[in-house]
PDB file of N, CA, C and O in Angstrom:
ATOM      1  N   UNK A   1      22.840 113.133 -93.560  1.00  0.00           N
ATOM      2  CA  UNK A   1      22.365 112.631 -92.282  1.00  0.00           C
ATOM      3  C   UNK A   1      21.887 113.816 -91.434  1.00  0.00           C
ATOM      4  O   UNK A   1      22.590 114.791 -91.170  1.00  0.00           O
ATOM      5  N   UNK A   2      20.377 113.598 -90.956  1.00  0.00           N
ATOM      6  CA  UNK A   2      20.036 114.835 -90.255  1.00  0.00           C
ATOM      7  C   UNK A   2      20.923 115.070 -88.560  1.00  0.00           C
ATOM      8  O   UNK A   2      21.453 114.298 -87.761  1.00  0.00           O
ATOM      9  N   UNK A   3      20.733 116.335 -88.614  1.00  0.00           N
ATOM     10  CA  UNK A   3      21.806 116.456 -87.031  1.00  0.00           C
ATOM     11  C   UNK A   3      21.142 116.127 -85.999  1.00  0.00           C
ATOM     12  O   UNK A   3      20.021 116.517 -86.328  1.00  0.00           O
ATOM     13  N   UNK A   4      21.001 115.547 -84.665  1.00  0.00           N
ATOM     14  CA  UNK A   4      20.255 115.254 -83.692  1.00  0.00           C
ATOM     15  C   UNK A   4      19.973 116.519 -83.267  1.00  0.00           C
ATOM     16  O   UNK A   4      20.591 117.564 -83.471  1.00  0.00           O
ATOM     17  N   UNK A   5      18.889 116.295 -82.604  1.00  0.00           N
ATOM     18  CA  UNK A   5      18.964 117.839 -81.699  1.00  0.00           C
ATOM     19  C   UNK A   5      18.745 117.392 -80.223  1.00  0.00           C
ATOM     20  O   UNK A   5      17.997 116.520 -79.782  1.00  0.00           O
ATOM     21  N   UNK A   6      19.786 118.408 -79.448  1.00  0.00           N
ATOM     22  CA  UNK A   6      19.804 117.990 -78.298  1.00  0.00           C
ATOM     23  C   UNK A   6      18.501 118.500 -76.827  1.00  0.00           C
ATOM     24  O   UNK A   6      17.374 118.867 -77.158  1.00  0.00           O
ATOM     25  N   UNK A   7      18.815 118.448 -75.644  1.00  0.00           N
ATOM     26  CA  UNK A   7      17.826 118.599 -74.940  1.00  0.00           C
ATOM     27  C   UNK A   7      17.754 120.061 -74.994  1.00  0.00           C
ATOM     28  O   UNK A   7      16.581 120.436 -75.009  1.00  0.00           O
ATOM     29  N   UNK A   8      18.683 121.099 -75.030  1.00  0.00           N
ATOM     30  CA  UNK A   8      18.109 122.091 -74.579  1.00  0.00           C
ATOM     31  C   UNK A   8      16.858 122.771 -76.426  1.00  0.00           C
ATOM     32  O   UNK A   8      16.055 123.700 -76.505  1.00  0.00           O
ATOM     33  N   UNK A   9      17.199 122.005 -77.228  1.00  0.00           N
ATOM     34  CA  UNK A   9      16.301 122.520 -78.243  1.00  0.00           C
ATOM     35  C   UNK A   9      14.643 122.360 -77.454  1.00  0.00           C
ATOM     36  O   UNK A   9      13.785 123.234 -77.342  1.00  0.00           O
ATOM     37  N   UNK A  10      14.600 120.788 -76.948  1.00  0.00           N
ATOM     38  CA  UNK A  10      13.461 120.807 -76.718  1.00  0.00           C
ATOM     39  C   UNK A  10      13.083 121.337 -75.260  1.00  0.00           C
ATOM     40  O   UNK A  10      11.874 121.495 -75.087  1.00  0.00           O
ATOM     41  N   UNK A  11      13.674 121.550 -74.497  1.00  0.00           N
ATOM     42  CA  UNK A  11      13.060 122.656 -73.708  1.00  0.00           C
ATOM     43  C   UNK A  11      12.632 123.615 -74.206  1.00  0.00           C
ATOM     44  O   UNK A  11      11.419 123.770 -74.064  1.00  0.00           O
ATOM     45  N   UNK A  12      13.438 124.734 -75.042  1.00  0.00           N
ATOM     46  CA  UNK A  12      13.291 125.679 -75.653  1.00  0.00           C
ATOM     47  C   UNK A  12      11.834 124.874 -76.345  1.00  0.00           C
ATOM     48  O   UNK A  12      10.862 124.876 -75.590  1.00  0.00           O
ATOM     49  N   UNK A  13      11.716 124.452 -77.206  1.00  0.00           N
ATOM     50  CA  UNK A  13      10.403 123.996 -77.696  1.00  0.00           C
ATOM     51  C   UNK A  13       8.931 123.819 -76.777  1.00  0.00           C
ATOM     52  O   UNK A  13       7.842 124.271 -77.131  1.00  0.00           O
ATOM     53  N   UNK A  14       9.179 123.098 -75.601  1.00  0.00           N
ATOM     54  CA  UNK A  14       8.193 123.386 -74.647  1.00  0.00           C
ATOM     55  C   UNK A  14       7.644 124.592 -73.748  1.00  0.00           C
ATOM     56  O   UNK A  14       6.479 124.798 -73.407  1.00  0.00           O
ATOM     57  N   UNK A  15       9.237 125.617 -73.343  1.00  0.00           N
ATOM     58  CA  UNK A  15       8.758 126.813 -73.038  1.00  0.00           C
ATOM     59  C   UNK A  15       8.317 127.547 -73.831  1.00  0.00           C
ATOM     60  O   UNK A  15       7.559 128.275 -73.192  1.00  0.00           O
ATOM     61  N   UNK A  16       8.301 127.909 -75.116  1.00  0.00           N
ATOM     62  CA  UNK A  16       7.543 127.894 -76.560  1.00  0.00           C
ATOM     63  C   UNK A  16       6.515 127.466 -76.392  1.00  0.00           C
ATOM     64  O   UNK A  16       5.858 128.506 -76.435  1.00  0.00           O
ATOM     65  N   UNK A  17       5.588 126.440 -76.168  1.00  0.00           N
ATOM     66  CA  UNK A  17       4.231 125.654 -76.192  1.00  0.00           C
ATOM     67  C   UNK A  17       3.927 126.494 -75.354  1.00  0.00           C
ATOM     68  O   UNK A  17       3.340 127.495 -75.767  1.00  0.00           O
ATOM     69  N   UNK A  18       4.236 126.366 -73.830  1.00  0.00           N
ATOM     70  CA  UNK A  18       3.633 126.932 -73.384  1.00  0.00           C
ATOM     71  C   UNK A  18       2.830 128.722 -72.974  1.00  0.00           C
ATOM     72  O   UNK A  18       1.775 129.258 -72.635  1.00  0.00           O
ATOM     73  N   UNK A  19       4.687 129.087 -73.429  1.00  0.00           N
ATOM     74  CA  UNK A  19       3.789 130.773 -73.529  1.00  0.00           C
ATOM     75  C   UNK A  19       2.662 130.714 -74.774  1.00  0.00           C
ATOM     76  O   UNK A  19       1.695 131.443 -74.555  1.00  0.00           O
ATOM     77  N   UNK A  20       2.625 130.131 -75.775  1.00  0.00           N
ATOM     78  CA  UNK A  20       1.675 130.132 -77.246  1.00  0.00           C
ATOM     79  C   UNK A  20       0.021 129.467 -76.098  1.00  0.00           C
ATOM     80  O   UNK A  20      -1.131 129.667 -76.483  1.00  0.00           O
ATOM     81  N   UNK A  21       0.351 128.733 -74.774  1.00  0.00           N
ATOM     82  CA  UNK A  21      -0.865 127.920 -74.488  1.00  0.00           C
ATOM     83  C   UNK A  21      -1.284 129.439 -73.643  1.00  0.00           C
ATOM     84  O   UNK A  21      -2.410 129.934 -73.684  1.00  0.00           O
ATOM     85  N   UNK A  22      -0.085 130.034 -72.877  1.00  0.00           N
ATOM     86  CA  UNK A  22      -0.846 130.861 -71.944  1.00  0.00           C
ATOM     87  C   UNK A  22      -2.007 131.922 -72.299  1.00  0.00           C
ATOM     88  O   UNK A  22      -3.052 131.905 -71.648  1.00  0.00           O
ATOM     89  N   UNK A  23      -1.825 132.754 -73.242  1.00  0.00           N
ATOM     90  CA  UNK A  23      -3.259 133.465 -73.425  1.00  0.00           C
ATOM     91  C   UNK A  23      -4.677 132.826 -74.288  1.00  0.00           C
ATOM     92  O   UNK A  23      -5.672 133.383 -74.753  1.00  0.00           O
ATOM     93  N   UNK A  24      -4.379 131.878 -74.258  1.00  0.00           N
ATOM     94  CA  UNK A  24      -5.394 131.321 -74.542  1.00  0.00           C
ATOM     95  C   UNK A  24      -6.641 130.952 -74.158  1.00  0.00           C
ATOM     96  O   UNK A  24      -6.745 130.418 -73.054  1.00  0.00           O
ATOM     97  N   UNK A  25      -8.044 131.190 -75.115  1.00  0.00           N
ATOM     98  CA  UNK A  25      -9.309 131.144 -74.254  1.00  0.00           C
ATOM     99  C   UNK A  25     -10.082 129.356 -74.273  1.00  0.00           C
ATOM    100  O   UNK A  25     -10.747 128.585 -73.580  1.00  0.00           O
ATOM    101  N   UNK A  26      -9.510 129.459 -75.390  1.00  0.00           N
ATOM    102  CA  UNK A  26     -10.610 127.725 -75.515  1.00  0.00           C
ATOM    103  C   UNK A  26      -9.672 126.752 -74.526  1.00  0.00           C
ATOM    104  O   UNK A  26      -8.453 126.586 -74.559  1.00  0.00           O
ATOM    105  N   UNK A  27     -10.453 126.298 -73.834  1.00  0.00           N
ATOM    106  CA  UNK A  27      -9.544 125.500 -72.483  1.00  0.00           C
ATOM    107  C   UNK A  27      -8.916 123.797 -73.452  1.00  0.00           C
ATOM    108  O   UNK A  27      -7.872 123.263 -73.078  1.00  0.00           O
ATOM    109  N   UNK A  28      -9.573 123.324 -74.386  1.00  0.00           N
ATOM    110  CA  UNK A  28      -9.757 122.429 -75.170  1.00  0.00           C
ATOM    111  C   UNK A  28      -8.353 122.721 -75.787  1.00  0.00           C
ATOM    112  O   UNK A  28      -7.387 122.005 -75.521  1.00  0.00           O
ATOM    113  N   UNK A  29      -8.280 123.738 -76.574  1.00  0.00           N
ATOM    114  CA  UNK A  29      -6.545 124.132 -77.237  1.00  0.00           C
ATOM    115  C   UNK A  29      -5.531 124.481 -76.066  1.00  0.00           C
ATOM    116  O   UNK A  29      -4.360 124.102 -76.065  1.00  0.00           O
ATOM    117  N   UNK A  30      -6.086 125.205 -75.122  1.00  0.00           N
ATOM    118  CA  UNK A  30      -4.967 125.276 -74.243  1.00  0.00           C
ATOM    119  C   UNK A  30      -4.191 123.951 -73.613  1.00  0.00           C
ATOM    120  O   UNK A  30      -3.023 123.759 -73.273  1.00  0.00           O
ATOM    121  N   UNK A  31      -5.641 122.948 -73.616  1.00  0.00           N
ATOM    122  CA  UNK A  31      -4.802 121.480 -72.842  1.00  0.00           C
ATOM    123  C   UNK A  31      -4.178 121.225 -74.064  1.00  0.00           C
ATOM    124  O   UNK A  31      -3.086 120.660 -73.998  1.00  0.00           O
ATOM    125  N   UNK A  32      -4.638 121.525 -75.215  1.00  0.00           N
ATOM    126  CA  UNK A  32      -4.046 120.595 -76.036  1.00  0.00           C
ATOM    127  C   UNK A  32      -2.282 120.739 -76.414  1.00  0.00           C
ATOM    128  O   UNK A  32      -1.344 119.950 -76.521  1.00  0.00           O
ATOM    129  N   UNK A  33      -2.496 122.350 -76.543  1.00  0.00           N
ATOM    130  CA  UNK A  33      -1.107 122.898 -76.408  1.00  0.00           C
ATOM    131  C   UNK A  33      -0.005 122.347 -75.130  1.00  0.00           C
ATOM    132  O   UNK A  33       1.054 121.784 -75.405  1.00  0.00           O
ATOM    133  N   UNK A  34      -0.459 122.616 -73.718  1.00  0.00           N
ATOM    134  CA  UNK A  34       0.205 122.028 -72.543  1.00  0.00           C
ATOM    135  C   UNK A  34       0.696 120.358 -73.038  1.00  0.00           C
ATOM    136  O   UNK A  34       1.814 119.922 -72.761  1.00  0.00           O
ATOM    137  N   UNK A  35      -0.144 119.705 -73.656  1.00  0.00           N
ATOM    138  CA  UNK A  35       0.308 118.291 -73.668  1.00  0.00           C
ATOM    139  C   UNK A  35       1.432 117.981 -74.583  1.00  0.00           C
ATOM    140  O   UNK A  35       2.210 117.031 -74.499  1.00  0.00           O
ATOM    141  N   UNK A  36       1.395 119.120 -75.652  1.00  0.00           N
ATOM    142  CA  UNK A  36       2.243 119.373 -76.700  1.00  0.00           C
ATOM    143  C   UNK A  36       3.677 119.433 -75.788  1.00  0.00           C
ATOM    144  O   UNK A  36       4.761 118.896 -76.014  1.00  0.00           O
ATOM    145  N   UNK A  37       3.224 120.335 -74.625  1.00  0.00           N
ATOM    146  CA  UNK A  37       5.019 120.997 -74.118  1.00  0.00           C
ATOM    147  C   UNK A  37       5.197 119.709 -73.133  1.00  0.00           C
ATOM    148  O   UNK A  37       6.285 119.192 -72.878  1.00  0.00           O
ATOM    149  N   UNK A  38       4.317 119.413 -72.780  1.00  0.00           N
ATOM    150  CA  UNK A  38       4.392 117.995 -71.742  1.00  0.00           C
ATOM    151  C   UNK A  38       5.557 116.973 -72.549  1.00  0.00           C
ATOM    152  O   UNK A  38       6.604 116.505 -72.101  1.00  0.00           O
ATOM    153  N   UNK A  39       5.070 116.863 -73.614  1.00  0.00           N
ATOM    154  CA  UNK A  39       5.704 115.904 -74.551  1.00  0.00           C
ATOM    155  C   UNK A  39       7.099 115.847 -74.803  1.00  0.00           C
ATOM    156  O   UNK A  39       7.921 114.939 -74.673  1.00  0.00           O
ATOM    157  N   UNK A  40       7.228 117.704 -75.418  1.00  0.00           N
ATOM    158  CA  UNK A  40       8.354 117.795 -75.472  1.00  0.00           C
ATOM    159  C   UNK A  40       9.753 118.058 -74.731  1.00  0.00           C
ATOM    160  O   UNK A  40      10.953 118.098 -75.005  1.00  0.00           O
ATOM    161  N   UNK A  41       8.614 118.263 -73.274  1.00  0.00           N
ATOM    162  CA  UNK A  41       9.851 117.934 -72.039  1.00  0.00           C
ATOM    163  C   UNK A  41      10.104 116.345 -72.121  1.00  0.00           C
ATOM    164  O   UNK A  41      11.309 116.102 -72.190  1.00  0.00           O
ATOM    165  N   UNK A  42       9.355 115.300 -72.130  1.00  0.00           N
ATOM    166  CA  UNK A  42       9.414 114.110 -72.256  1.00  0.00           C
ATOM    167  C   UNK A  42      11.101 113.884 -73.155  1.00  0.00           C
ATOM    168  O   UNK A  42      12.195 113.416 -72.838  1.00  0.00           O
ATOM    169  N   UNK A  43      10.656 114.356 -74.075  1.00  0.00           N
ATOM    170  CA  UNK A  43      11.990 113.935 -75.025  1.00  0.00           C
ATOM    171  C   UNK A  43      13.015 114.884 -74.891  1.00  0.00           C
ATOM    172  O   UNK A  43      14.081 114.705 -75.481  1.00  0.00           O
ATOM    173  N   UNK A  44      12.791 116.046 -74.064  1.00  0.00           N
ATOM    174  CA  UNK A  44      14.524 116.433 -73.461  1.00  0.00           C
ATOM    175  C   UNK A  44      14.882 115.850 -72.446  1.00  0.00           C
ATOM    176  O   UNK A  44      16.042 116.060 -72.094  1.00  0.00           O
ATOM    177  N   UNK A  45      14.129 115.023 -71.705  1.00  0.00           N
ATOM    178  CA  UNK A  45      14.766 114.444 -70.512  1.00  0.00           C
ATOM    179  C   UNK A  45      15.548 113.303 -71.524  1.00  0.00           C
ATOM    180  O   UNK A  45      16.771 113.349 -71.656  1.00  0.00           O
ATOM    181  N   UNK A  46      14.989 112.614 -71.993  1.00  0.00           N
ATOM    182  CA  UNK A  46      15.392 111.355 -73.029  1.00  0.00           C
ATOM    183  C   UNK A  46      16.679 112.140 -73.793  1.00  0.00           C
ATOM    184  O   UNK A  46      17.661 111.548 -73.347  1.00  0.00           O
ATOM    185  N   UNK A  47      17.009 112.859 -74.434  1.00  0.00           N
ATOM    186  CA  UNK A  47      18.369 113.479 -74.924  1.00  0.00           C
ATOM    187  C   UNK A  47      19.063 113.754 -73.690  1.00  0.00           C
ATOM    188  O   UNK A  47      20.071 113.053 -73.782  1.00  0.00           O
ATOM    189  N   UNK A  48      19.115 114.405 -72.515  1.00  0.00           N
ATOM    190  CA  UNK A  48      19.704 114.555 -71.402  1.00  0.00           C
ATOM    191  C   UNK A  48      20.277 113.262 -71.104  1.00  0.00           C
ATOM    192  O   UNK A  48      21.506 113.201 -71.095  1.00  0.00           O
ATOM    193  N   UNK A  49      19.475 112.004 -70.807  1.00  0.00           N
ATOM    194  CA  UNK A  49      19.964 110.813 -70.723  1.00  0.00           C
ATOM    195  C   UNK A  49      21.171 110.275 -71.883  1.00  0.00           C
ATOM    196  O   UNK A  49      22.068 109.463 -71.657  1.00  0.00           O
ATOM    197  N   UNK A  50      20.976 110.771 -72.775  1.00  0.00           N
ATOM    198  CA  UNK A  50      21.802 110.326 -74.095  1.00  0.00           C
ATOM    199  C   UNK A  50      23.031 110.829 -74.227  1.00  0.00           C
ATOM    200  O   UNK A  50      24.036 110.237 -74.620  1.00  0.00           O
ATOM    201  N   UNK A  51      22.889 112.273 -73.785  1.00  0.00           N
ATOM    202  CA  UNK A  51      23.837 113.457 -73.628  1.00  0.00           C
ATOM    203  C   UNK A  51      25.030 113.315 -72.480  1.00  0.00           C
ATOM    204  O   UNK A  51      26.204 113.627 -72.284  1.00  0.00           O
ATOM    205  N   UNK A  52      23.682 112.484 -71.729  1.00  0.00           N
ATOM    206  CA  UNK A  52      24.729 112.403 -70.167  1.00  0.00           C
ATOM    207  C   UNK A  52      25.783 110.811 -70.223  1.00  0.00           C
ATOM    208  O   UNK A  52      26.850 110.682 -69.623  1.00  0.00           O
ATOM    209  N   UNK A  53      25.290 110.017 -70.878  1.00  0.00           N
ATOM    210  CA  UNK A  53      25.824 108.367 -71.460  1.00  0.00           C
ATOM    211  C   UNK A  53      27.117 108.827 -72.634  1.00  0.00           C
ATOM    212  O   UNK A  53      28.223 108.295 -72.729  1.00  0.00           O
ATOM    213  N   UNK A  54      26.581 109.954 -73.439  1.00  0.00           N
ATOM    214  CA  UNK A  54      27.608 109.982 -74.700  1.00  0.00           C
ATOM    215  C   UNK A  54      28.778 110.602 -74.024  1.00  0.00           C
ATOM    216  O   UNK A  54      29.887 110.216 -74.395  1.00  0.00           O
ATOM    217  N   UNK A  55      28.702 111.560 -73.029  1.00  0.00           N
ATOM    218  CA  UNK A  55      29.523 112.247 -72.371  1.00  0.00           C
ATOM    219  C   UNK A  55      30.710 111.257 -71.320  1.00  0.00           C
ATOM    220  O   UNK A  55      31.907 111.541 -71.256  1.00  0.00           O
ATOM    221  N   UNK A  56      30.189 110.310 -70.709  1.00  0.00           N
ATOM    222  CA  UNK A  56      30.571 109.486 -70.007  1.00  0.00           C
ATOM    223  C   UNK A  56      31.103 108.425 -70.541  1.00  0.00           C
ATOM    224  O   UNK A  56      31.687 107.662 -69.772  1.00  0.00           O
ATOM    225  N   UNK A  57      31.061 108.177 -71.615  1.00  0.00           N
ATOM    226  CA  UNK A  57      31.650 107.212 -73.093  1.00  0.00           C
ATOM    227  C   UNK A  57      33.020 107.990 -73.056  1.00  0.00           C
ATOM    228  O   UNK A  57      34.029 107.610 -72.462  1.00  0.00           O
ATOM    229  N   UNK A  58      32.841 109.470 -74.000  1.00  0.00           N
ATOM    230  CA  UNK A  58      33.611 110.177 -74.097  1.00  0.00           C
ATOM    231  C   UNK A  58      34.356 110.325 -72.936  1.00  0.00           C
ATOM    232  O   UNK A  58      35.505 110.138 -73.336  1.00  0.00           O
ATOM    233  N   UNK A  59      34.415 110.561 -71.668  1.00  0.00           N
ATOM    234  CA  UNK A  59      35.455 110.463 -70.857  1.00  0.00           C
ATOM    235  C   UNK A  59      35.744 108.818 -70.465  1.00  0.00           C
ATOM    236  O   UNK A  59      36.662 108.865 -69.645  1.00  0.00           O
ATOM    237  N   UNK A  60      35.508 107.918 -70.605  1.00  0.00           N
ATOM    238  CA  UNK A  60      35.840 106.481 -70.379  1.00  0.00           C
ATOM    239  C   UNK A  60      36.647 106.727 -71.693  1.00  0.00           C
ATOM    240  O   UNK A  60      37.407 107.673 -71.484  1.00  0.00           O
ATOM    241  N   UNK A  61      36.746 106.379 -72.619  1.00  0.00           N
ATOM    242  CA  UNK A  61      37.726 106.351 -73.772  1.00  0.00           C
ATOM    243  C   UNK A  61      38.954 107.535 -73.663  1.00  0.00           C
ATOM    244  O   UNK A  61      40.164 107.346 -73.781  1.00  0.00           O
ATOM    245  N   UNK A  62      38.344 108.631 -73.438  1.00  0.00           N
ATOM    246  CA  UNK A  62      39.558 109.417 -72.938  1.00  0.00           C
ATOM    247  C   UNK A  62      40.724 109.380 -72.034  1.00  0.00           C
ATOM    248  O   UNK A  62      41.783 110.002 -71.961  1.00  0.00           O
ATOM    249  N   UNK A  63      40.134 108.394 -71.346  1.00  0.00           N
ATOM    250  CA  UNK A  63      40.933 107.997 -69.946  1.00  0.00           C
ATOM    251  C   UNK A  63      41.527 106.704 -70.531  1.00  0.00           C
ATOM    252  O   UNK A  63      42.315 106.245 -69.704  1.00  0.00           O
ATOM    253  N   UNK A  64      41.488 106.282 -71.139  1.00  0.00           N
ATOM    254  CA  UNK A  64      42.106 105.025 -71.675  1.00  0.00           C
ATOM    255  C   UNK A  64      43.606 104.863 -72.230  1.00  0.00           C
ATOM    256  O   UNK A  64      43.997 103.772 -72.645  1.00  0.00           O
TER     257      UNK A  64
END
């Protein structure tokens, strides 16, 4: 079973996109790159949400 990966991978993945977008000359790859890191902030907010629910599980059952 593959391991999830959590939000801070994909931050790390988008601040990644974007230094790879910053010296860039063709404006066409540079958006294209930005939309890339756009994205992958998209889906660390979405693990943050997951992260922040699994966590709050985990202390509701703990408290039990």
């Amino acid at each position: 079973m593959p391991t999830r990966l959590g939000a801070q991978h994909w931050h790390d993945r988008a601040a990644e996109a974007r230094t790879v977008a910053g010296p860039m000359r063709d404006e066409e790859s540079k958006s294209g790159m930005l939309k890339i890191a756009a994205h992958y902030e998209k889906i660390a907010k979405h693990a943050e949400r997951i992260e922040r629910a699994e966590a709050a599980a985990a202390k509701r059952q703990n408290s039990t």
